[in-house]
BAFI-3210 file (N, C-alpha, C; in Angstrom, 3 decimals, decimal comma, padded with zeros to 6 digits):
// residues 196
n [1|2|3|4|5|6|7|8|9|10|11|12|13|14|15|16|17|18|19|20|21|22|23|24|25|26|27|28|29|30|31|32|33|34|35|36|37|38|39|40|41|42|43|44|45|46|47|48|49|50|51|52|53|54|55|56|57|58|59|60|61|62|63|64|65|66|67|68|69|70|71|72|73|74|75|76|77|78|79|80|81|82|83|84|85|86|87|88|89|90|91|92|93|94|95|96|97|98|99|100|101|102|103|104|105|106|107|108|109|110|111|112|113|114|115|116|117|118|119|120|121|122|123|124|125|126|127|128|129|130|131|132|133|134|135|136|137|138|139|140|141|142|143|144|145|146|147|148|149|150|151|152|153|154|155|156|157|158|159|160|161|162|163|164|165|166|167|168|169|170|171|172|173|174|175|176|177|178|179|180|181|182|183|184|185|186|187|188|189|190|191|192|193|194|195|196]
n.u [030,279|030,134|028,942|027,201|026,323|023,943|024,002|022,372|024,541|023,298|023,038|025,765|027,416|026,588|026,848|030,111|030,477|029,780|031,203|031,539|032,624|032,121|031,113|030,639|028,729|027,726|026,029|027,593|030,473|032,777|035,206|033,502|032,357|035,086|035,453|033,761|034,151|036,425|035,742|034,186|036,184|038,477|037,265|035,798|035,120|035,172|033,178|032,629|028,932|028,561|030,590|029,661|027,414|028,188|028,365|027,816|025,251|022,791|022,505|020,001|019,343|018,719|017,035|013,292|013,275|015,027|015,964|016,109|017,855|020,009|019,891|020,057|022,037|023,250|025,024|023,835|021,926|022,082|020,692|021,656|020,868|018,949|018,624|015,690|015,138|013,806|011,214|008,211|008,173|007,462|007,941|009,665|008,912|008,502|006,522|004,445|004,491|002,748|003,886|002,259|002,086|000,041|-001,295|001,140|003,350|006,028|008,164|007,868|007,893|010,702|012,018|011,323|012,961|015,671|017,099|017,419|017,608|016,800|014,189|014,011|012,364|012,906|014,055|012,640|010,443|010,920|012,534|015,879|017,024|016,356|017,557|019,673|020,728|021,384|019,829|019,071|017,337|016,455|013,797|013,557|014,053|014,588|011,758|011,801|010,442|010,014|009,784|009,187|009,209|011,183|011,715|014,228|015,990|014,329|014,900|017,645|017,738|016,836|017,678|020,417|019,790|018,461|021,297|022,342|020,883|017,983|014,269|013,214|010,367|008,927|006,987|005,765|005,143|006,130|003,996|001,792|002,995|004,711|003,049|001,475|003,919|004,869|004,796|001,590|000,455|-000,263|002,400|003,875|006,506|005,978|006,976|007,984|008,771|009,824|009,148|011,887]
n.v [054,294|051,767|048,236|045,450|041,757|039,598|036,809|036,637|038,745|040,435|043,211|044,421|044,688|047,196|048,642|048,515|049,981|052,556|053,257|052,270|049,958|046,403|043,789|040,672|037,754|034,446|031,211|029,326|030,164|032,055|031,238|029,974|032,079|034,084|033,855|035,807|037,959|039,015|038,651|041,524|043,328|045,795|046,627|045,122|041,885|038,695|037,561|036,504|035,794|037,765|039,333|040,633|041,541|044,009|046,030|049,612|049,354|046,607|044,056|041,568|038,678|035,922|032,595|032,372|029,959|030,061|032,448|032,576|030,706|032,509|035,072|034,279|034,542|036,924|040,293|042,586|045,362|047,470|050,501|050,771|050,120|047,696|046,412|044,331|042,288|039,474|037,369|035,590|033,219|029,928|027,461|027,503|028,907|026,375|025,345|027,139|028,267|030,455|031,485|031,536|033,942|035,269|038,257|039,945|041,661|040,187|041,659|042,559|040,294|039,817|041,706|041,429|039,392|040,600|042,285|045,578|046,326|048,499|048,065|047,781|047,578|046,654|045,965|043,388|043,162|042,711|040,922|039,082|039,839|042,351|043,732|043,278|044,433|047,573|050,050|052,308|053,026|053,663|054,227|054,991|054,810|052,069|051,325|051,303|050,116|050,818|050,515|051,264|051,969|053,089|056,877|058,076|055,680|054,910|057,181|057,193|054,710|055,138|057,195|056,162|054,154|055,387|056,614|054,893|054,591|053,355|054,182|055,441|054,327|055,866|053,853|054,092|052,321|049,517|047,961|049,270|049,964|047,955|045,263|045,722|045,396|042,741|038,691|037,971|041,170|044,080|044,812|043,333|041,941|043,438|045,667|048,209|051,260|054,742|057,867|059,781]
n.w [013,998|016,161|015,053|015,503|014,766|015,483|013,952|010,779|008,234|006,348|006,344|006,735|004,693|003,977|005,931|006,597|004,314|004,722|006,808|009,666|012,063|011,799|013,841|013,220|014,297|015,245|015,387|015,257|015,618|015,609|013,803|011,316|010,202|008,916|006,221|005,422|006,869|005,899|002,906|003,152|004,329|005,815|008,260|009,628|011,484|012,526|015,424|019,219|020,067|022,561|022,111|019,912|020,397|022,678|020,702|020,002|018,451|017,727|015,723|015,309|013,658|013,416|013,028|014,085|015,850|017,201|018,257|021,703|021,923|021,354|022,094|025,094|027,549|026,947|028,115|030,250|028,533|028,936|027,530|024,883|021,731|019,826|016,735|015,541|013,716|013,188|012,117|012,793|011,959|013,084|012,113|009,293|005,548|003,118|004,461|006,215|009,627|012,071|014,859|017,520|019,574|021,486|022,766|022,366|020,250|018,023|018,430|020,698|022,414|022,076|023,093|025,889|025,983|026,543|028,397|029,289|026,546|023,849|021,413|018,367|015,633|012,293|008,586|008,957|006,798|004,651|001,785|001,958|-000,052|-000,987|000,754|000,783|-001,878|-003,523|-001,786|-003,239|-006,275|-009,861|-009,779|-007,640|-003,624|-001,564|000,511|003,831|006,629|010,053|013,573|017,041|021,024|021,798|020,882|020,531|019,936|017,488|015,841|016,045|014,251|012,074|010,996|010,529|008,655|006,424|005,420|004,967|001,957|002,380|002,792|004,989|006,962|009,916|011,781|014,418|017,926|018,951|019,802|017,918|015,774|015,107|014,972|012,379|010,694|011,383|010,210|008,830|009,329|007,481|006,407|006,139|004,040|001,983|-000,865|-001,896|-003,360|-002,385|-004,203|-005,494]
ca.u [029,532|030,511|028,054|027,311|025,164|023,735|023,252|022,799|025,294|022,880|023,096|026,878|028,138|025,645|027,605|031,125|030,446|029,504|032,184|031,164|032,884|031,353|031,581|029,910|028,586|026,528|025,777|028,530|031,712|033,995|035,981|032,456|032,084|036,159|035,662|032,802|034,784|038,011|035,182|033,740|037,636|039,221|036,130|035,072|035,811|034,036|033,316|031,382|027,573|028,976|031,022|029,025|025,981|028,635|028,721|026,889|023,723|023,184|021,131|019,097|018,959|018,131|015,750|012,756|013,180|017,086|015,945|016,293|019,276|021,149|019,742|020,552|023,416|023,887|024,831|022,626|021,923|022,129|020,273|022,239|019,667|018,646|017,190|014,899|014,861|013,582|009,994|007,613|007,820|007,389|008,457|009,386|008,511|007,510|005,288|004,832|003,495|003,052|004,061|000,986|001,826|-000,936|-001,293|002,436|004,161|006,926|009,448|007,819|008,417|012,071|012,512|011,171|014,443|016,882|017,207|017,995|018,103|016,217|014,505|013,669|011,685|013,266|014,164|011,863|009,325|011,867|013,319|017,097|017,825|016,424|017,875|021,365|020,899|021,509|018,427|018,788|016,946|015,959|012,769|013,163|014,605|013,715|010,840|012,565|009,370|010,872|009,080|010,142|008,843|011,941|011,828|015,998|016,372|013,841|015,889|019,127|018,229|015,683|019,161|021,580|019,311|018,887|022,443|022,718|020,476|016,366|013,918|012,761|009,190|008,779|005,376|005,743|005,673|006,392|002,674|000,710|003,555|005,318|001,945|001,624|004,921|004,924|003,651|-000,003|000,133|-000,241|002,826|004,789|006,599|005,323|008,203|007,846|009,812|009,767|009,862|012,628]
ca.v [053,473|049,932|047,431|043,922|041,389|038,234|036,315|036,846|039,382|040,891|044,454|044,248|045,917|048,439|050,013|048,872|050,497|053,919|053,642|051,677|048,684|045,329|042,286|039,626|036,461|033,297|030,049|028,475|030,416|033,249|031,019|030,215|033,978|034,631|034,347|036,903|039,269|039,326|040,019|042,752|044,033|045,340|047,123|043,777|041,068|037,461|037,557|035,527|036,867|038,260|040,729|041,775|042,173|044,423|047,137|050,685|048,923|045,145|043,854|040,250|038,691|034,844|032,529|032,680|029,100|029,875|033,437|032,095|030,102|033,358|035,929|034,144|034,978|038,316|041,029|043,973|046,264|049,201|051,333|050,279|049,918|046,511|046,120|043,411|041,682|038,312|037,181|034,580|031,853|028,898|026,931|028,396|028,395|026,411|025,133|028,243|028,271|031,597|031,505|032,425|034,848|035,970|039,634|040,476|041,599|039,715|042,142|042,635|038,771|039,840|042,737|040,795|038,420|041,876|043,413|047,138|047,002|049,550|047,401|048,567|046,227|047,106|044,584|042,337|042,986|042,672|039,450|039,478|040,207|043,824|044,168|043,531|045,074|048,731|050,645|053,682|052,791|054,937|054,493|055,909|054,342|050,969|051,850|050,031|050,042|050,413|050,576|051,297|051,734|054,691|057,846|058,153|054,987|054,901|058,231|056,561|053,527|055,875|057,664|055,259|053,260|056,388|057,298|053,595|054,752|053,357|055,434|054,704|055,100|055,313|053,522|054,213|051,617|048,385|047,218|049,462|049,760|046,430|044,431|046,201|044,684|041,641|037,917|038,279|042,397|044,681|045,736|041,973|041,338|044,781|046,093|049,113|052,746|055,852|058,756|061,055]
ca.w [014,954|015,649|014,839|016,111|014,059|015,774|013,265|009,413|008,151|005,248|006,944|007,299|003,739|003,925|007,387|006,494|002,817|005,229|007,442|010,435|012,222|011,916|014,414|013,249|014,824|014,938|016,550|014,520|016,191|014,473|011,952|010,285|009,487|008,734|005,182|005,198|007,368|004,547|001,924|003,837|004,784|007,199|008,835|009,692|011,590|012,999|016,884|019,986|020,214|023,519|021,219|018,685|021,539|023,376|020,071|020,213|017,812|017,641|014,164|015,537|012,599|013,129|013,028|015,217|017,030|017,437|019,310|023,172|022,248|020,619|023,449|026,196|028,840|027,004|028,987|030,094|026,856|029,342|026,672|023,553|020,356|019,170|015,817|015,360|011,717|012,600|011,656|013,877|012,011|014,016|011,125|008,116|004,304|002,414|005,255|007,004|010,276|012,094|016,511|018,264|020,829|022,390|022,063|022,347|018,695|018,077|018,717|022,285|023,133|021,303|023,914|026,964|026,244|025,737|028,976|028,854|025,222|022,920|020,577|017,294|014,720|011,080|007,726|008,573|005,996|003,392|001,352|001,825|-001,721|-001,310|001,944|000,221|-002,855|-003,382|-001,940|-004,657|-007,760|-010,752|-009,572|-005,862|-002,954|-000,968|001,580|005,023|007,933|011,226|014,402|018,546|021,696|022,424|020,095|020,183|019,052|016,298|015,058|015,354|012,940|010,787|010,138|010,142|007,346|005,131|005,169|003,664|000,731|001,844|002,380|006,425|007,259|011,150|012,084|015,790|019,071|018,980|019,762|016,932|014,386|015,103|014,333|010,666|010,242|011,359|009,980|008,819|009,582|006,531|005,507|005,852|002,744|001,397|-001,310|-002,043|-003,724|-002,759|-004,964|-005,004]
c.u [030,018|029,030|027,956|026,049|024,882|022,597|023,693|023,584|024,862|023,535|024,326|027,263|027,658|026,890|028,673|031,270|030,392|030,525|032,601|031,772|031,849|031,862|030,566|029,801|027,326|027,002|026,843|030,058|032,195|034,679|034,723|032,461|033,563|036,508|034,548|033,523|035,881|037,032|034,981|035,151|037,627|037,828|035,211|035,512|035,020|034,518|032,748|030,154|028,079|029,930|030,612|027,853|027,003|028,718|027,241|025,569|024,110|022,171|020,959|018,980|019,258|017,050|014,809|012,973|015,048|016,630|016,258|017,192|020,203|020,925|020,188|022,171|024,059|024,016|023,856|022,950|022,182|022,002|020,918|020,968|020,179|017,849|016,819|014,661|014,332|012,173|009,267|007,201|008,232|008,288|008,158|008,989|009,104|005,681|004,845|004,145|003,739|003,423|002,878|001,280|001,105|-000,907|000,130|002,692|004,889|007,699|008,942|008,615|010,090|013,015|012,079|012,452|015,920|016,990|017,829|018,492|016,928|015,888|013,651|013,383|012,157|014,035|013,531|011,346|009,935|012,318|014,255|017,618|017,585|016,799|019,408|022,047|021,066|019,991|017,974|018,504|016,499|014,445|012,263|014,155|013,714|013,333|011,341|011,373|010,430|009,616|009,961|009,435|009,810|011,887|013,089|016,121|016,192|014,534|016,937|018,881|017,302|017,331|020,018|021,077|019,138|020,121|022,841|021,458|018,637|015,896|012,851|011,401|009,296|007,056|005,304|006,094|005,139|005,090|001,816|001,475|004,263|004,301|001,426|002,694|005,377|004,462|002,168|-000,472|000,087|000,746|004,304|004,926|006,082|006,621|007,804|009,038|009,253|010,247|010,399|012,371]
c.v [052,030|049,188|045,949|042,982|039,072|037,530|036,608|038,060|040,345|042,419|044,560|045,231|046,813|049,537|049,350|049,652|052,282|053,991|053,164|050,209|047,744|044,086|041,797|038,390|035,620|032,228|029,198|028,731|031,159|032,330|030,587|031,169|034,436|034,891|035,673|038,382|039,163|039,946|041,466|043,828|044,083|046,198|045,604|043,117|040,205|037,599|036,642|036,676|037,616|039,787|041,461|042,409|043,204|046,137|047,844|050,178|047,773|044,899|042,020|039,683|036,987|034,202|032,482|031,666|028,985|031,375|033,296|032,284|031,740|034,658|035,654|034,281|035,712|039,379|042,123|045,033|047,515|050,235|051,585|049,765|048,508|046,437|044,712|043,014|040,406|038,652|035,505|033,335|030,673|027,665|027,424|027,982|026,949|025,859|025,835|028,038|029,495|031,046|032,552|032,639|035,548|037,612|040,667|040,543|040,775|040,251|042,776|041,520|039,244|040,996|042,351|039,955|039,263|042,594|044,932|047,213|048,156|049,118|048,045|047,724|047,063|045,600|043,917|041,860|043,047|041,551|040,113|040,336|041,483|044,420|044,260|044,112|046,811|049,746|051,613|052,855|053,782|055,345|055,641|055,091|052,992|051,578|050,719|051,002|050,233|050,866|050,480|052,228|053,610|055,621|057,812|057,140|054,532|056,170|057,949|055,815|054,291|056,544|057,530|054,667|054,501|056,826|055,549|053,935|054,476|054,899|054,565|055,285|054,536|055,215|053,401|052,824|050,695|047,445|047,834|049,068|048,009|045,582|044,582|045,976|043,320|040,388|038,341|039,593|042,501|044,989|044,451|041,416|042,364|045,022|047,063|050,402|053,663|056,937|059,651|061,986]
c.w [014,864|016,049|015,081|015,387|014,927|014,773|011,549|009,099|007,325|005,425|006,284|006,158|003,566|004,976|006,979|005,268|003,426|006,263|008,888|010,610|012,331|012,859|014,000|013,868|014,369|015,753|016,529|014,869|015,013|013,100|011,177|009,374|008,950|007,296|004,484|005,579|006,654|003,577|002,008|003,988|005,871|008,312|010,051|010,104|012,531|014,808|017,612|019,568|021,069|022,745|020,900|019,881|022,333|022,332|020,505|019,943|016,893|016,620|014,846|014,223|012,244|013,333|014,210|016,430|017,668|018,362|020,819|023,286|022,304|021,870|024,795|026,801|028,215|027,868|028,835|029,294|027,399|028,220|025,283|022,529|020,102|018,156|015,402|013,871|012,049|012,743|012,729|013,396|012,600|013,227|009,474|006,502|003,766|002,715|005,911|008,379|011,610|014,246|017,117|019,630|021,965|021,939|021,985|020,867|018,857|018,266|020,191|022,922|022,730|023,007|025,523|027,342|026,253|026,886|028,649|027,611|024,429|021,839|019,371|015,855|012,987|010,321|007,756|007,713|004,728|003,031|001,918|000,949|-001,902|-000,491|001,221|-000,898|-002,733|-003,072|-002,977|-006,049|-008,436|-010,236|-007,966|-005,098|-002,099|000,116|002,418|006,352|009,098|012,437|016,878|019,517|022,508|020,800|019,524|019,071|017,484|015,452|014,650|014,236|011,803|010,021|009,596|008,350|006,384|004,623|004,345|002,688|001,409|002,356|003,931|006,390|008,618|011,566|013,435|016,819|017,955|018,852|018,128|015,543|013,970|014,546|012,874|009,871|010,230|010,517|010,004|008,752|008,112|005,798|005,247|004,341|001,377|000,357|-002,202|-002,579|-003,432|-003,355|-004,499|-006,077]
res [x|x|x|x|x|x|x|x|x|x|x|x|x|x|x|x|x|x|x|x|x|x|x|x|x|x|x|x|x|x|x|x|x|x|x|x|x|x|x|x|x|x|x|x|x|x|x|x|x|x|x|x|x|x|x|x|x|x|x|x|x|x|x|x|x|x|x|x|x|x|x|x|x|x|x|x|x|x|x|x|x|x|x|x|x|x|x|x|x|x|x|x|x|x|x|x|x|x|x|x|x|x|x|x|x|x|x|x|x|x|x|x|x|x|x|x|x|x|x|x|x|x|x|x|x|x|x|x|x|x|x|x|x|x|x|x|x|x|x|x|x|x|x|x|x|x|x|x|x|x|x|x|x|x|x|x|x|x|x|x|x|x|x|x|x|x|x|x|x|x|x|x|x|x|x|x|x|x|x|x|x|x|x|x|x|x|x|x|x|x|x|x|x|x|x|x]
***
């Protein structure tokens, strides 16, 4: 599968480590990212957003008041999966302050700016550091939330992310499960193993 990441790259050795091309991008232009894509190899390599938003399944993965900028004048997702990793802070730690939406999740407002994409709320509820670390521990595997609005797609990344090692729980649409994931929901910042 080729993979497109707007934004942070955490994901990235997970799917070139399984076999999967990576374009990466950001706000900052390809040679930013060129020494990330040599670590990574040859699987890998720094693009526009316009790129990476052009692969099979695109990982979102900046911050919330940079969302607009980084969505805008992408092309139509024509049913291509989007997963959703960012979080609603308005401004972030150590002052936190949460974006009051009204009754939209945050990965609704995320999929209102995504035409014809397939968006699919997963990582969020995770630091980085266990997002990049190896999900298999002695203890079990890292529990990774995901949540989506289409069935398919929530299968694709439930799959994709187990075949990188967590351990996916699918908490359904976007409105019931998305809000148990989000800022303030129940399961934000949750870190969790399950046993194998």
């Amino acid at each position: 599968m080729k993979i497109g990441t707007l934004g942070a790259g955490t994901v990235a050795h997970h799917a070139v480590a399984h076999g999967h091309q990576v374009v990466l991008s950001n706000s900052r232009g390809p040679a930013s990212l060129a020494g990330l894509a040599d670590e990574l190899g040859p699987l890998a390599h720094a693009g526009t957003p316009e790129e990476a938003a052009a692969a099979e399944l695109v990982l979102l993965a900046v911050g919330w008041p940079q969302i607009p900028d980084a969505t805008a004048g992408l092309p139509h997702f024509d049913g291509r999966i989007v997963i959703d990793a960012t979080n609603q802070f308005a401004s972030p730690p150590p002052h936190p302050k949460i974006a009051d939406l009204g009754e939209l999740t945050g990965s609704e407002y995320v999929a209102s700016l995504l035409p014809g994409a397939r968006v699919v709320k997963a990582f969020n509820t995770l630091y980085g550091q266990y997002i990049a670390a190896d999900p298999r521990h002695q203890a079990g595997r890292q529990v990774l939330f995901l949540a989506g609005d289409d069935a398919d797609a929530r299968t694709t990344v439930k799959d994709l992310t187990a075949d990188f090692g967590f351990a996916p729980v699918d908490l359904g649409s976007l409105r019931e499960g998305g809000r148990l994931m989000q800022l303030g929901g129940p399961l934000s910042a949750l870190h969790a193993l399950k046993q194998d």
